[in-house]
C-alpha positions in Angstrom: -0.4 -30.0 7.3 -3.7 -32.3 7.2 -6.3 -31.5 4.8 -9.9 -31.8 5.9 -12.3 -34.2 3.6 -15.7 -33.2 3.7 -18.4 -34.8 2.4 -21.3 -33.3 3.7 -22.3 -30.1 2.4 -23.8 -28.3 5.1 -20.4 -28.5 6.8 -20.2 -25.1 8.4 -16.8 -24.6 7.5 -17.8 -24.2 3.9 -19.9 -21.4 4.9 -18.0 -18.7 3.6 -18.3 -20.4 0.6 -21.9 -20.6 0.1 -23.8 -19.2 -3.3 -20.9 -17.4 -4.0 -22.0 -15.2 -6.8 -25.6 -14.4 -5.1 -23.6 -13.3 -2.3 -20.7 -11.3 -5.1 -23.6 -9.2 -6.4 -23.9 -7.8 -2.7 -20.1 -6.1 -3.0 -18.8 -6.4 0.2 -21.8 -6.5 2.3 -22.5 -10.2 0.7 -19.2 -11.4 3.0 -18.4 -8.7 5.4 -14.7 -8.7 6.2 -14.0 -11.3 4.2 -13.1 -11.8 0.4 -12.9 -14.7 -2.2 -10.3 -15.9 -4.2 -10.3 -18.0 -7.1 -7.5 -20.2 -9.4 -4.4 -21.3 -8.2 -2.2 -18.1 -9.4 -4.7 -15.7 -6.9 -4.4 -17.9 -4.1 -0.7 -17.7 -4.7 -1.1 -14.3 -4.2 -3.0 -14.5 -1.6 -1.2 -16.5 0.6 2.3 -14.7 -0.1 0.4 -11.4 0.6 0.4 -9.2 3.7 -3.6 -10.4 4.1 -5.1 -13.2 6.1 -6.0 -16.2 4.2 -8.4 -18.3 6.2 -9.2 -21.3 4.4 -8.0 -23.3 1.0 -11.3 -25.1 -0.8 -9.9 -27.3 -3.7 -11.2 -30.5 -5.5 -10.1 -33.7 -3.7 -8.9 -34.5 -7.1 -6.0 -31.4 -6.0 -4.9 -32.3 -2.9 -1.3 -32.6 -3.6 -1.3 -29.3 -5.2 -3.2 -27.5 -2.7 -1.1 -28.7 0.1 1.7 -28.1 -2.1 0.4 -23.8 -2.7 0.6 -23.2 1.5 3.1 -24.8 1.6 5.3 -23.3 -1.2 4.0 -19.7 0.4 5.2 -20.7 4.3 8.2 -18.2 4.0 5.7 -15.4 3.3 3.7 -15.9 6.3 6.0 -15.7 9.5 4.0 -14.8 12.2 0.4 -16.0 10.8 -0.9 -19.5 10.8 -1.4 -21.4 8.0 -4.9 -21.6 6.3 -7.0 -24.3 6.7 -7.0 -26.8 3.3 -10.2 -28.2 3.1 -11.0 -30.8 0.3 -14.4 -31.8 -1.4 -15.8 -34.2 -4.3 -16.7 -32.1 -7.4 -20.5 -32.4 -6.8 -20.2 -31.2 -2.8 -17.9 -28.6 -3.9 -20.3 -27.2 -6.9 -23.5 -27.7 -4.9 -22.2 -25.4 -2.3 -20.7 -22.7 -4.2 -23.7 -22.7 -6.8 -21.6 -23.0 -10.4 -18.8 -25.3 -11.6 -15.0 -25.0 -10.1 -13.6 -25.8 -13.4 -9.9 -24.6 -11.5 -10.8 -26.4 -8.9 -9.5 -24.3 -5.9 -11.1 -21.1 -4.3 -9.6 -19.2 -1.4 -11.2 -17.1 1.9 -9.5 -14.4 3.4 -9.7 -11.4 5.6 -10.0 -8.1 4.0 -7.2 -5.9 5.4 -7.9 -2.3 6.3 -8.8 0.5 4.1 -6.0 3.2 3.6 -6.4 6.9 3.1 -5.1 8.3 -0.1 -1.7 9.7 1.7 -1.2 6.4 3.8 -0.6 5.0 0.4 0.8 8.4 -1.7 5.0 8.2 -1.0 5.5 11.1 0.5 8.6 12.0 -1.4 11.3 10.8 -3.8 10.4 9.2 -7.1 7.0 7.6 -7.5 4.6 6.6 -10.4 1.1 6.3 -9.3 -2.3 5.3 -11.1 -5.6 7.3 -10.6 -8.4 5.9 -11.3 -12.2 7.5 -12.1 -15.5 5.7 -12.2 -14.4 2.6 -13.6 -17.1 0.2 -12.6 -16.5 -3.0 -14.8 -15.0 -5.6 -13.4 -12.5 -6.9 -15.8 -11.3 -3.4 -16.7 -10.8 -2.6 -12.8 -8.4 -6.2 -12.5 -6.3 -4.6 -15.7 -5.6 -1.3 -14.0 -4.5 -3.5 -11.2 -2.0 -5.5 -13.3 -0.9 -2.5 -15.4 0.2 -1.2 -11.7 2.3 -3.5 -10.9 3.5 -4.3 -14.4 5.1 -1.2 -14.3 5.7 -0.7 -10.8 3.1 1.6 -9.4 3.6 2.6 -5.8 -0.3 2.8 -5.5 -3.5 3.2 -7.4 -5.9 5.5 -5.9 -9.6 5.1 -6.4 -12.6 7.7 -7.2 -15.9 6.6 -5.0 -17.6 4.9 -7.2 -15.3 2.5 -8.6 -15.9 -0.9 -8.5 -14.1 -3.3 -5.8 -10.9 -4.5 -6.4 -11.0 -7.4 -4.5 -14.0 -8.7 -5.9 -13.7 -12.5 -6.8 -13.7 -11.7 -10.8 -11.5 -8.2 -10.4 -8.9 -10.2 -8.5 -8.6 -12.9 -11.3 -8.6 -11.0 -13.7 -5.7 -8.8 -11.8 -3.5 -12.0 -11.4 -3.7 -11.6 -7.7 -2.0 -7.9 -8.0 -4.8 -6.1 -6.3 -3.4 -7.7 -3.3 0.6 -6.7 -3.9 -0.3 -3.1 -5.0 -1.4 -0.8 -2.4 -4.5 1.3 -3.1 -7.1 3.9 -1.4 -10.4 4.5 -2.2 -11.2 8.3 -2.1 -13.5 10.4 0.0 -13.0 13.5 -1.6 -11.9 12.9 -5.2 -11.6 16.3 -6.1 -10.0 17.8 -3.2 -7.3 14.8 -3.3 -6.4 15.4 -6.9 -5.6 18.4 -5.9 -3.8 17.9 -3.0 -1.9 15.5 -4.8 -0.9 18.1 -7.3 -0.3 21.3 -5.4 0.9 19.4 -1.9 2.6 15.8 -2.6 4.2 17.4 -6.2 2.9 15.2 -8.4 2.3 16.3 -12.0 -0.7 14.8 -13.3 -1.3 13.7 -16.6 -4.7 12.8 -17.8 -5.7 10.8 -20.5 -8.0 12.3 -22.7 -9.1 12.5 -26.0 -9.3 16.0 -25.5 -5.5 16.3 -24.5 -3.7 19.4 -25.4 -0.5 17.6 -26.0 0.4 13.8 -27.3 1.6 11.4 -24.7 4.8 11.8 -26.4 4.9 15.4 -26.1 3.5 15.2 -22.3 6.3 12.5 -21.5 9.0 14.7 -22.7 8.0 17.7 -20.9 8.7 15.7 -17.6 12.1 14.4 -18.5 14.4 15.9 -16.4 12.5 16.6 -13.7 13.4 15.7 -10.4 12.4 14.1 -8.5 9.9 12.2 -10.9 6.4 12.3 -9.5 3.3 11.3 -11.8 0.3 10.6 -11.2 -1.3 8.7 -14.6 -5.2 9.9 -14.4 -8.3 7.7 -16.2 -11.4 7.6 -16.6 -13.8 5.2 -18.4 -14.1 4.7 -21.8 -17.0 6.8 -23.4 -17.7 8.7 -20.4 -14.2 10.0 -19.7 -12.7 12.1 -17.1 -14.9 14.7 -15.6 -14.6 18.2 -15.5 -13.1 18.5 -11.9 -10.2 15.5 -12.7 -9.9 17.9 -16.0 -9.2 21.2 -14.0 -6.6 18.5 -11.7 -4.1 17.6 -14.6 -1.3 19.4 -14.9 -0.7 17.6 -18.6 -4.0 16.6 -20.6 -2.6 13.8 -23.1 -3.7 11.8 -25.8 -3.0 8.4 -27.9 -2.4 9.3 -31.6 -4.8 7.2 -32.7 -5.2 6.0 -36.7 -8.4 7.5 -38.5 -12.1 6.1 -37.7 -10.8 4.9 -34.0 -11.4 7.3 -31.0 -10.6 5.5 -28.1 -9.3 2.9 -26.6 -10.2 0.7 -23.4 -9.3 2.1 -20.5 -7.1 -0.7 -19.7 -5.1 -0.4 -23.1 -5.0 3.1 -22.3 -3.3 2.7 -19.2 -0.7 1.1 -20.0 0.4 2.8 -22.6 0.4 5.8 -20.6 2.6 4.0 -17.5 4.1 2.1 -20.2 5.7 5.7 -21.6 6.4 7.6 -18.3 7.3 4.6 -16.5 10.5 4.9 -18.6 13.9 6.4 -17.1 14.1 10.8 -18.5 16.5 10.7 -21.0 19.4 12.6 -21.0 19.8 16.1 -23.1 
């Protein structure tokens, strides 16, 4: 492996790297097919993930370590070719990408292909999965993603409007997980909740504060039950789930929460939820 030095910034292999965060606020349009990466621990990710990574930008200052990420992640890749490592000085690097690289290192790839909700959706056996409704901040959306696969999520399943996983600030924050957990972006969000429910036998428990039960009392209810299908439902913060991801749930929980404090964020939220019915049914 030879990195490339470049010291002209109108190289047009840094292309794709170009005013990054004018072309961010664009969503996917701003790079079409492609997404960024940035830090080393997402471009871990990247490069051990079933994607296409197309290029490695890093300080010239991290060469070593750069060559040393692809190559740590050849194992991963059998079959694909090895991304490109291309290495700058500081001020060439920041003049192209329009803000300081304090990490240093920020990663191209190809986006792989949308799935439907029941390409990702196990079609039987045990599974936990995370639904997930209008959440359109950024940091929040990389949480959910890490919540996943902290407690082993088969998929997370996406209401329209939610905000992209893979942006460059959702990834990060996501610790490169939106890559390793599969996930679908709805067409019909009602209609699929309730196909999840009444065809792929999921229950589905939504957290609300409205909830008709405590988590605890929703999680026991479900011990037992086999095989163990659930399907964790959230919303946003304030707004909440809506009425049709109400009429969905099959359990409407809630967080005992101490006086004075209504809610929590939805990324707190979460996890508590897969936190408690992630957990084995106990016995008797």
């Amino acid at each position: 492996m030879d990195p490339s030095l470049i010291h002209d910034p109108n190289d047009p292999r840094l292309e794709p790297y170009r005013s990054v965060r004018d072309r961010d606020a664009l969503g996917a349009d701003g790079r079409p097919g492609l997404f960024v990466g940035e830090s080393p621990l997402v471009i871990e990710a990247m490069l051990r993930a079933p994607v296409e990574t197309l290029s490695v930008l890093a300080s010239e200052r991290q060469r070593e370590r750069a060559v040393a990420l692809v190559r740590a992640a050849a194992p991963w890749r059998t079959g694909r070719a090895d991304p490109e490592v291309l290495l700058a000085a500081d001020d060439v690097l920041d003049s192209v990408v329009g803000f300081a690289i304090h990490r240093g290192f920020l990663a191209v790839g190809r986006r792989p292909p949308e799935r439907s909700v029941r390409e990702v959706v196990p079609a039987s056996g045990d599974a936990l999965v995370l639904a997930v409704e209008d959440v359109n901040n950024i940091d929040n959306i990389g949480q959910l993603f890490r919540n996943a696969a902290a407690f082993g999520c088969a998929g997370v399943l996406l209401s329209p409007s939610c905000h992209d996983p893979l942006y460059r600030k959702s990834l990060r924050v996501s610790c490169g997980h939106a890559l390793r957990v599969p996930f679908a972006r709805s067409a019909d969000w009602a209609a699929e909740l309730a196909w999840l429910r009444d065809d792929a036998g999921f229950a589905v428990v939504g957290a609300t504060g409205r909830g008709a039960s405590t988590l605890a009392e929703a999680a026991r209810s479900l011990d037992g039950h086999a095989p163990r299908r659930i399907a964790v439902l959230v919303g946003a913060e304030f707004a909440g789930l809506g009425e049709a991801a109400l009429a969905a749930c099959t359990h409407r929980a809630r967080i005992p929460m101490a006086e004075g404090v209504d809610s929590l964020n939805v990324g707190v939220a979460a996890g508590v939820f897969l936190a408690r019915l992630a957990e084995h049914p106990r016995a008797g």
